[in-house]
C-alpha positions in Angstrom: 55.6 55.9 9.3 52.8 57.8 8.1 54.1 57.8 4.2 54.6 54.2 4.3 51.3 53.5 2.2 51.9 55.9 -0.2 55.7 54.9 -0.1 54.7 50.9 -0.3 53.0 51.8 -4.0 56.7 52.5 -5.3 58.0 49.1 -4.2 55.3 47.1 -6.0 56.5 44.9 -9.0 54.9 42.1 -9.6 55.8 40.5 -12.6 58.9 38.9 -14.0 61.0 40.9 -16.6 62.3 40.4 -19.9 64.4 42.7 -21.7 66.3 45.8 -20.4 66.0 48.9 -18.4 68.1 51.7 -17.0 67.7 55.0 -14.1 69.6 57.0 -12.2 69.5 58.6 -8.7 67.7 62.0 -8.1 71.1 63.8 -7.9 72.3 61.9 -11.1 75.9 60.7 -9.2 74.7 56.8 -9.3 73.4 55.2 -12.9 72.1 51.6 -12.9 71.1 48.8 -16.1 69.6 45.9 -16.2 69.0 43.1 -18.4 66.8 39.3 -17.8 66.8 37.1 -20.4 64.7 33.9 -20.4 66.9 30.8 -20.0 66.3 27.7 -22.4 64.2 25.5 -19.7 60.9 24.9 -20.8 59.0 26.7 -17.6 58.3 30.4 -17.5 61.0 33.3 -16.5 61.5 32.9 -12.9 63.8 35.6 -12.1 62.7 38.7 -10.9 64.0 41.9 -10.1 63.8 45.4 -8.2 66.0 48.1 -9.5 65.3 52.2 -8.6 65.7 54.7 -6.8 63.1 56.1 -4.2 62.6 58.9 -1.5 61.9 57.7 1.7 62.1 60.0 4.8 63.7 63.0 3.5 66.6 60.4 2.3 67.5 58.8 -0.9 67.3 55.0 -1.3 69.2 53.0 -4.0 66.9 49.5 -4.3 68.5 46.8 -5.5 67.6 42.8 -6.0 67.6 39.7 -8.5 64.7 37.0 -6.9 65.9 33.5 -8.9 63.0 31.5 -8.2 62.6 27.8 -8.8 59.3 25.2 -8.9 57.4 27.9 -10.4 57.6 31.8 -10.2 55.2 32.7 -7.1 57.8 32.8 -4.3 60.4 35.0 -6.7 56.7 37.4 -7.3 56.2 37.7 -3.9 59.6 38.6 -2.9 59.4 41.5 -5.6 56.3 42.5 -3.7 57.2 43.1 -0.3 61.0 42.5 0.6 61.7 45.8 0.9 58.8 46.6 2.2 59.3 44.5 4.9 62.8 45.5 5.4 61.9 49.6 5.9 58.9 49.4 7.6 61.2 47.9 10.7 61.5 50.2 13.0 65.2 50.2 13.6 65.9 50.6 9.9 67.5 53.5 9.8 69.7 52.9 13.1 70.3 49.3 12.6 69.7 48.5 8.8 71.7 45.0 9.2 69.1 43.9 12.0 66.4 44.9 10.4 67.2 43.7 7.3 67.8 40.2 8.9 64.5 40.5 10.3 62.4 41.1 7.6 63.8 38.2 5.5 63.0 36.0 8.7 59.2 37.0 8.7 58.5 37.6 5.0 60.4 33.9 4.9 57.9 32.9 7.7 54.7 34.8 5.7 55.4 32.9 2.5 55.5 29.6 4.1 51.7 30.9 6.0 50.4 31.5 2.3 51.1 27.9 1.0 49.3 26.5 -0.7 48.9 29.8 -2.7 52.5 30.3 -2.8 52.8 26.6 -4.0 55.4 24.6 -3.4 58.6 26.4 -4.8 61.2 28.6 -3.4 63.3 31.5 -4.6 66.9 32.7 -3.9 67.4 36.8 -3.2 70.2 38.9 -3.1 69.3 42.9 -2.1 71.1 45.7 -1.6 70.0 48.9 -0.7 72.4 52.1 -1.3 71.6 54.5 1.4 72.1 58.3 0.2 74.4 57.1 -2.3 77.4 56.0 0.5 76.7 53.4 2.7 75.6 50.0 0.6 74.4 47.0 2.5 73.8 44.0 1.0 72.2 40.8 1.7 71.4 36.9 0.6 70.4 33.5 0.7 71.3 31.0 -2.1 73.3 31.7 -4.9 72.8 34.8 -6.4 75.5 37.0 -6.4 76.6 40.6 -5.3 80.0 41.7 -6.8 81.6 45.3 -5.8 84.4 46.4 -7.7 87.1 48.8 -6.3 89.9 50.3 -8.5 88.5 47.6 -11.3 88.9 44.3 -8.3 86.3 42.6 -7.7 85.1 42.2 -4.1 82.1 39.8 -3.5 79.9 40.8 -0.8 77.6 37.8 -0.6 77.9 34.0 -0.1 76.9 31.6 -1.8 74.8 29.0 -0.1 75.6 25.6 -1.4 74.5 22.4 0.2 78.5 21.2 0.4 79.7 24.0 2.0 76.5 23.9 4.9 76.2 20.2 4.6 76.6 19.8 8.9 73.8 22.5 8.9 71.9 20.3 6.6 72.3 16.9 8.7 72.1 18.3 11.5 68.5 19.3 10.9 67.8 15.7 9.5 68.4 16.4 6.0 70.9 15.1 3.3 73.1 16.3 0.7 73.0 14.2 -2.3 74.9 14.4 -5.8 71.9 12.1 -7.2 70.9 12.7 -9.9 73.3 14.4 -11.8 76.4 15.9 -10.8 75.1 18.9 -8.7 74.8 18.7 -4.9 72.0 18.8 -3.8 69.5 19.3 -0.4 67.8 15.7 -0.2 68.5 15.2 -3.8 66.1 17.7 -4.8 67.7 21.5 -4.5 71.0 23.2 -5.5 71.4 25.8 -2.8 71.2 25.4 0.8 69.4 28.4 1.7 66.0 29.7 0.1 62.8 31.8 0.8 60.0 29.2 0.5 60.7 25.7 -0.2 57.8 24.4 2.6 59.1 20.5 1.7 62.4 21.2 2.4 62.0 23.7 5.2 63.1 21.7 7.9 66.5 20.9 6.4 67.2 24.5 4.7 68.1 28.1 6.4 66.4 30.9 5.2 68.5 33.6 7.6 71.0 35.9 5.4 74.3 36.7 5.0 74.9 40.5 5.7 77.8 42.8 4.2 78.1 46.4 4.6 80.1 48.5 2.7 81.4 52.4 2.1 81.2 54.0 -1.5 84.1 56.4 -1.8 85.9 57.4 -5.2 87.6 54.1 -5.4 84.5 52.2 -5.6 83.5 51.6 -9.6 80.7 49.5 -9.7 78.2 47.0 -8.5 77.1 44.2 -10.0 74.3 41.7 -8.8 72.8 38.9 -10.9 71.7 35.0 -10.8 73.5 32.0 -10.9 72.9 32.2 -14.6 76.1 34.2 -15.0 78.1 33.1 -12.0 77.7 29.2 -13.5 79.6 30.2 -16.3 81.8 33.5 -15.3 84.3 34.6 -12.9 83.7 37.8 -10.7 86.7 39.5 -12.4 85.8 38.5 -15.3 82.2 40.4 -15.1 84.2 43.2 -13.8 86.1 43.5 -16.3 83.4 43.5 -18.7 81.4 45.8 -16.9 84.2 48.5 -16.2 84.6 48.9 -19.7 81.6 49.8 -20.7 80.1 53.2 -18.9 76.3 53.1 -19.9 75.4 50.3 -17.1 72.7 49.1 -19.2 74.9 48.2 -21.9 77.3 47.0 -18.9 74.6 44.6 -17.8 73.7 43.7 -21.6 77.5 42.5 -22.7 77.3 40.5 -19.1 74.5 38.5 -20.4 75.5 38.2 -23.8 78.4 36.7 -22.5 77.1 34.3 -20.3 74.8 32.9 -23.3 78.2 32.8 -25.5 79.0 30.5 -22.5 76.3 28.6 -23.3 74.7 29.7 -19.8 70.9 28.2 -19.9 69.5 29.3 -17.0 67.3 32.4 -16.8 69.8 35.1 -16.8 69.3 38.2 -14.9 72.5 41.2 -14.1 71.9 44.6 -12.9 74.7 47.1 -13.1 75.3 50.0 -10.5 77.9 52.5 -11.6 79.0 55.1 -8.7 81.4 56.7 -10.9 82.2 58.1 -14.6 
């Protein structure tokens, strides 16, 4: 992969985002939108996000991924970093992207955990997908941030969320516990809301970090994606974003009246929604 270096300077973030942003593919078919907005806890932003398009290989590559990160904003800046670039530089990417993107969130899991303590003691959710020549999507997760395709204007979600009820064997099993104390919200050892996470070294031996895969084809019926944290699914159904998102065909504006809803919801966690729009 001799244009990997050159490539790997595309992929580079590294700092969380505020505001909005919008692009397009080279050919112009696919138009994306974003928008993060700071929730109202008294700690820094902590989501983080990847949304372009690159060339890689001769081939077009549609990059997409909200990183909701929690104790801190390290793990969610890492994962911005070099999450993709994990996942291309495997060497079966292009013959067998689900395996290699399972992979590469297994080692850049286990690489994180090698940096503590500079990586602290916090974790992050991640949901990616990557649009491959603007017709085969596959996406990927761990935790609760959400991908939501919509086909004819029905929503389809493509990820799963990880919540410590609904993996609670998993948990115990591994010699952890799920605990509605404090507060209302189930939680790994009373400490964290989702049952899979990047990072999270306290909680490591209790919590999976291996992702859910989905694959899907882009043909005329599919309308739009939409990927965003927990800050909008708290507080909003997946048709419901759809709907929102369907009627509006700048995805940037899309991704803006998603947001604006959530806080009308009175949503106050950090907020981040991309928009992808294949068609119109």
């Amino acid at each position: 992969m001799d244009n990997f270096c050159c490539f790997s300077s595309q992929l580079s973030g590294g700092r969380s985002s505020y505001g909005s942003g919008k692009g397009r593919s080279h050919q112009g078919h696919t138009k994306y939108g974003f928008t993060l907005v700071k929730g109202k806890a008294n700690h820094p932003m902590e989501d983080y996000h990847v949304a372009k398009f690159v060339q890689y290989h001769g081939r077009e590559l549609g990059l997409f991924a909200i990183y909701d990160g929690h104790l801190g904003d390290k793990v969610p800046a890492y994962l911005q970093k070099n999450l993709f670039h994990n996942i291309l530089k495997e060497e079966e990417f292009w013959t067998d992207p689900g395996r290699s993107i399972s992979k590469a969130y297994e080692r850049t899991d286990q690489a994180i955990l090698s940096h503590s303590p500079d990586l602290g003691r916090g974790g992050s959710t991640a949901v990616t997908a990557i649009l491959m020549n603007g017709r085969n999507l596959w996406v990927a997760n761990v935790g609760d941030s959400r991908a939501v395709l919509s086909k004819r204007g029905q929503a389809i979600q493509l990820s799963v969320d990880h919540e410590p009820n609904t993996e609670r064997s998993s948990i115990e099993t591994k010699g952890g516990f799920v605990s509605n104390m404090p507060g209302d919200v189930a939680r790994v050892n009373g400490q964290l809301a989702v049952s899979r996470a990047f990072g999270d070294k306290n909680l490591k031996s209790h919590l999976r970090s291996d992702p859910d895969i989905t694959s899907a084809d882009v043909d005329g019926d599919t309308d739009l994606l939409i990927i965003a944290s927990d800050g909008v699914w708290k507080v909003m159904a997946n048709q419901e974003a759809v709907d929102i998102a369907k009627k509006i065909k700048d995805p940037q504006k899309a991704a803006k009246q998603i947001v604006v809803e959530a806080l009308n919801r009175e949503s106050k966690d950090d907020i981040s929604c991309i928009v992808v729009r294949f068609t119109g």
